[in-house]
Every structure is written in C-alpha cells, then in structure tokens.
N, C-alpha and C positions, 0 to 999 in steps of 0.2 A: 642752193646749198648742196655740196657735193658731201658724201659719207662715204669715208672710206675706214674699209677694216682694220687694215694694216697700220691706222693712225689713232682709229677710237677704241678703246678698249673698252668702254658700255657698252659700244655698239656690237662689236666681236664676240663679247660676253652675251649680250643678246640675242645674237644669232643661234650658237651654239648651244644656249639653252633653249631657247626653244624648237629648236632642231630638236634635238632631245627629247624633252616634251611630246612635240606632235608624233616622232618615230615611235616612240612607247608605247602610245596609243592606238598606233595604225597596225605595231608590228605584235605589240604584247596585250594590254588592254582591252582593244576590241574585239580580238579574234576569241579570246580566252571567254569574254562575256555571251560573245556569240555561242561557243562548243557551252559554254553551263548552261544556258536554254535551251538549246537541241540536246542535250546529253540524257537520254530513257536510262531509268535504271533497268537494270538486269530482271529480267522477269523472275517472278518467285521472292526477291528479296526486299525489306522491309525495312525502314528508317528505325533508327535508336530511338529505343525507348528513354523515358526524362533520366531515367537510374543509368543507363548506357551511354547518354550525351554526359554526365555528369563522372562521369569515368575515361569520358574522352579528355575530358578537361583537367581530371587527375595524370593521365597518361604525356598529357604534354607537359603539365606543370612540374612532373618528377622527371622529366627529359627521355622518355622514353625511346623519343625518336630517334635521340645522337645514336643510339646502338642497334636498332631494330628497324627495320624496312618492312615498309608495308606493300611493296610493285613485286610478279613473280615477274621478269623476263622469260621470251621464248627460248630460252637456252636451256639445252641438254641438263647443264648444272642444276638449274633452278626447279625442274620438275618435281624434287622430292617437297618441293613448298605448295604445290599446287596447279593448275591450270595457269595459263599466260594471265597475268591481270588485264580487263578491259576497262574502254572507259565506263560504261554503266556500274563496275564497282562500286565507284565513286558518286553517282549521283545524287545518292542521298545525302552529302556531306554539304554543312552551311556552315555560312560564316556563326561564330560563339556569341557575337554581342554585335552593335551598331560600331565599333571599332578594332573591335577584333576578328581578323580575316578565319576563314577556313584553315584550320593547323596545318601544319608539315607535316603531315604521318606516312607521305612517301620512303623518305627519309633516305640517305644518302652511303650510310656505313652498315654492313653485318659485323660486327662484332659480336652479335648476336644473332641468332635465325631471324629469316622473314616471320611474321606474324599474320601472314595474310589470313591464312588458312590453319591458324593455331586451332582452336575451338575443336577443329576435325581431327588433329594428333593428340592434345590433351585436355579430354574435355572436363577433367575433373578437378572440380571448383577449390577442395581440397588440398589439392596439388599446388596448384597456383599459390593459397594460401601460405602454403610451406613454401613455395618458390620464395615467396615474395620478402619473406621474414629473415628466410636464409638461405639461399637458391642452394650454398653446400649440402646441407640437409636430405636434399636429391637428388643433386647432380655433383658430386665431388671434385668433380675438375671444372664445375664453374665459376667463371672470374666475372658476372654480373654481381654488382654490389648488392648487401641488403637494404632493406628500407624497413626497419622496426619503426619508425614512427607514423607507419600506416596502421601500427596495433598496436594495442595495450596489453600488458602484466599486468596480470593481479593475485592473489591469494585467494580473493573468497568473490567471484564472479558470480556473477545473478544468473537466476535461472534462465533467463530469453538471451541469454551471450551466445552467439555464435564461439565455438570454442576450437581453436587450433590444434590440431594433433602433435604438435614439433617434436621430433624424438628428441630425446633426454642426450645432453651434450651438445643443445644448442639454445636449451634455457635453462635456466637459474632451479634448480631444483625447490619443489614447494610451490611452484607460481604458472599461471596458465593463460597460455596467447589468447586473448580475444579479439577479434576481429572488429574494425570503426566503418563507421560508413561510407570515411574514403576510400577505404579497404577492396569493402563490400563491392562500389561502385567500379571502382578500376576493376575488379573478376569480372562485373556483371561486363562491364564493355570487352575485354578479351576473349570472355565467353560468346561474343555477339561475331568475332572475326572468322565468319568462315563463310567459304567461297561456294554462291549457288551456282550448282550445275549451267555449262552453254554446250547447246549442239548435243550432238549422240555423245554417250557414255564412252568413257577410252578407254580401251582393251581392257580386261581384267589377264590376272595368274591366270596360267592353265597346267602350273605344275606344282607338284605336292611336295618335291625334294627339300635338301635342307639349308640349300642355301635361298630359295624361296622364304622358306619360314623364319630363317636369319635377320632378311632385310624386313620382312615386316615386323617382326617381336624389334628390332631396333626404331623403327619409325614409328610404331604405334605402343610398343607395353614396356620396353626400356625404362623410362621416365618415373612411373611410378613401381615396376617389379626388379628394376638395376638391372644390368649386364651381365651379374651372377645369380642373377636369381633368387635374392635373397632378401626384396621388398626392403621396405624402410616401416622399422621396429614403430610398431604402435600407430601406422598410419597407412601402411599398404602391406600385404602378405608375402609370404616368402612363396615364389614355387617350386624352389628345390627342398625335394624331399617331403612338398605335400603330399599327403595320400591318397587326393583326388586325380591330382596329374598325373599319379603313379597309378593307378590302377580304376577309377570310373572314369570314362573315356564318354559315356555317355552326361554323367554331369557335368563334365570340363567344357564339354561343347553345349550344354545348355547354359551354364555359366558365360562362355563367350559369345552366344549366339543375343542372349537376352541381358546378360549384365546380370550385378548383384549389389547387394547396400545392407549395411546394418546384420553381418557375419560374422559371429564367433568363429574363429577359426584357431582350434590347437590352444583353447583357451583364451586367447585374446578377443576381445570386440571389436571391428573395425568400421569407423562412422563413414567414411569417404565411398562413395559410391562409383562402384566399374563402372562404365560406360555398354550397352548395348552393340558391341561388333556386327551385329546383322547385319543392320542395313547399311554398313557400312563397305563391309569385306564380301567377297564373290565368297560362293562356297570352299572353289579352289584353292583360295587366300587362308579361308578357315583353315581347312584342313592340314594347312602347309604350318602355318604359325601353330597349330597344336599339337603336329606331329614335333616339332624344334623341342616345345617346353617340355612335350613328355620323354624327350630323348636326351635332354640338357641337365648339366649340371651334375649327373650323377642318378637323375630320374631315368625309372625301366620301365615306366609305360607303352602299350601298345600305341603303332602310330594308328591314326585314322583314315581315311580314303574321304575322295568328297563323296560318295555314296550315303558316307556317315551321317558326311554334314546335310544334304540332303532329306536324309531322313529326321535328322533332329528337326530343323525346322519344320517340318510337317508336323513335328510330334507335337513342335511347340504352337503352332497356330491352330490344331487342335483343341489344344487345351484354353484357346481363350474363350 
C-alpha cells in the first residue's frame, strides 16, 4: 500500500502535526526543562515568602504585566533599572498550581518602568499604597490606571486597619483608605523586587555638583518629595522651605543617611516611613543629592562635602 501526501489529507495532516509536536519538544520544551534545573539562583537571594507568592498572583491577575517589564537589558538605556537581568534572577520562580505555569512577569511592553529593581527606588510601602489607589495622587502625569478595589472606604475603621494617607482630593471627604489583604500582599511582593548584587560593585559618584545631585533626587526621592519640592500634603513632607534642609546640614544627613518614620514635621505627623539612604548611596552620592535639596526650590542651605558625609556616619555608628 503506497501513502502518498499530496493525495491523503490524514496523512499530510499527520505529518505536519506531528513534526510540530516533536520540533517543540527538541527545540522549546526540553532545552527550557533542562536550563530550569541547571539554573542556581543568584547568591544572597531568597524565594517569596507565602504573602509574596500570593501577591505574585495578585500581580498577574490585575495585568500587571501588560505594562511593566520585569528583564533590565545590557543597554545603555536600561541602566537606570538596574544591573543586566540574569538567569539566576529567576530561579526561584515556580509554576502557581499543577496547571498553571510560571506567569509572564518578563513581560513584553514599558508603558511603565521596569520593576525589576523597584523595591531599591521606592521602597516605601506607603507610597505604593497611594500609587495603587491613585497613581495621580503622586505622580501627576501618570496614566497607570487606579485599582480602588484593592481597598476599602470606610468612615469608622477599626483600630488594626492599616490606614492610607491619600491626600484630600482624591477621597471622598469624612472616609479613609484602608488597606485588604490583596492590597497588602501585592506591596509585600513589589517590596520583594529588588536585585541582589553580581560581581564587584559598579562605580559609585565621585562628584558632588548639581547635576549629580539632580539625577539622583530624580531617581531616588522625586516620587515621594515631587520635582518641586513640595511632598504630597499629609503623606510625605515638603523640602522646600524646611528648616532643616535650610539650615541643620548635619540632621538633613542623619535624616538620609539612617531614614526617619513617625515625624511631626511643621505640625503635621507623617506615618510613612523614609527609607535608610546609607547603605544604599556612596558618600559622594550623599553629599551631592543634599547639596541639590539644600540649594532647590528656593532653599539657602549650606551645601555639604563628602567629608560631611563621612563624618556623619561615623557619628552615627557610634551612636548604636
């Protein structure tokens, strides 16, 4: 019995799927299985906690992907996200259930910044919170949708409420954001996105001028102190025309070097907690981003030297 293609259409069909079939598997399937067993996580970092997986799952399920990239490419552009992604980034990522694969959190469009390394630019849980509710709120030209149905209004919230700061004119007056566990759990996984160190350290600042200080107050304290300076009312401080930035030069740099939480400032109380710049910024970096703020806006602060910064932190690891 002869079988020919060009006459059987089973048979043709049969071919061609399973060509199909086997190719997938030689070309996509088993190489991919192979690199997930050989693939070492990145030394130093650590698998999602159950609150963290559980925010991974929030994060795919509101689409967060469609807009946000989780890959830095080696390009020049992409630095301000991070180190180049490797594959040990990813090692710790499993599949969600027995049918549901490992999400897409590479993702394929910026419409919105990479996330790789968000955690390192804005690590205050806060912030996020207010993103999330009403990304205007803090960033005024942002066209990320909100998601209010990750929180609740209420009137008379219990005392164990996590409670949102949202400034006034973007809720209902009388009524106050609380925070849900979906909420909750997509921060706690954002909060988890930040990239451990590979190889030697790459170069730090070595200069103190102000377009130094520019680029960092843009990539690290923008977000929550605005590009005037002028914080967002009832949830982050203003620094033009504080009187710290304008004239203690030495608390401004203990203030950035260690962070601060739970500050009246000028009569307000502010719940949302700085972040610790030390260990994060070269001294040079310091000095250069606090020479910017004490010289912006209208502020006559003296600038600082890294000598400053220097010596602050000595002062402050003294003091523990």
């Amino acid at each position: 019995m002869k079988l020919h293609t060009h006459t059987s259409l089973p048979l043709l069909f049969g071919l061609a799927s399973g060509g199909f079939i086997v190719l997938s598997f030689l070309v996509g399937i088993l190489p991919a299985g192979w690199v997930a067993r050989h693939n070492a996580p990145v030394p130093g970092s650590t698998p999602l906690t159950q609150q963290q997986l559980a925010g991974l799952r929030v994060y795919v399920a509101e689409g967060c992907g469609y807009c946000h990239t989780q890959q830095v490419r080696p390009l020049p552009e992409d630095s301000v996200f991070g180190r180049p992604s490797a594959p040990g980034d990813y090692a710790w990522l499993a599949p969600l259930g027995h049918f549901i694969q490992v999400p897409e959190i590479l993702g394929t469009e910026r419409t919105g910044p990479d996330l790789t390394n968000v955690a390192a630019r804005q690590p205050s849980d806060v912030w996020n919170y207010i993103h999330l509710y009403n990304p205007r709120a803090v960033v005024p030209t942002s066209i990320m949708p909100a998601f209010p149905w990750l929180f609740e209004t209420t009137r008379s919230p219990g005392a164990r409420a996590t409670h949102v700061p949202v400034p006034s004119g973007f809720v209902s007056a009388g009524t106050t954001v609380v925070v849900t566990p979906r909420a909750e759990a997509l921060v706690a996984y954002i909060l988890s996105l930040k990239q451990t160190p590979i190889g030697p350290s790459s170069a730090r600042a070595t200069t103190t001028g102000a377009a130094a200080g520019a680029q960092i107050y843009t990539s690290r304290c923008v977000a929550c102190h605005q590009s005037d300076g002028r914080g967002v009312p009832g949830a982050f401080p203003p620094l033009a025309g504080d009187p710290v930035v304008n004239d203690s030069a030495s608390t401004h740099l203990h203030i950035v070097i260690n962070g601060l939480q739970g500050k009246t400032i000028n009569g307000v109380a502010y719940s949302a907690a700085m972040p610790a710049w030390g260990p994060m910024l070269s001294d040079a970096e310091i000095a250069a981003v606090v020479t910017y703020e004490r010289s912006s806006w209208g502020n006559h602060g003296s600038p600082v030297t890294v000598a400053d910064v220097t010596a602050a932190r000595g002062q402050a690891k003294a003091a523990q």
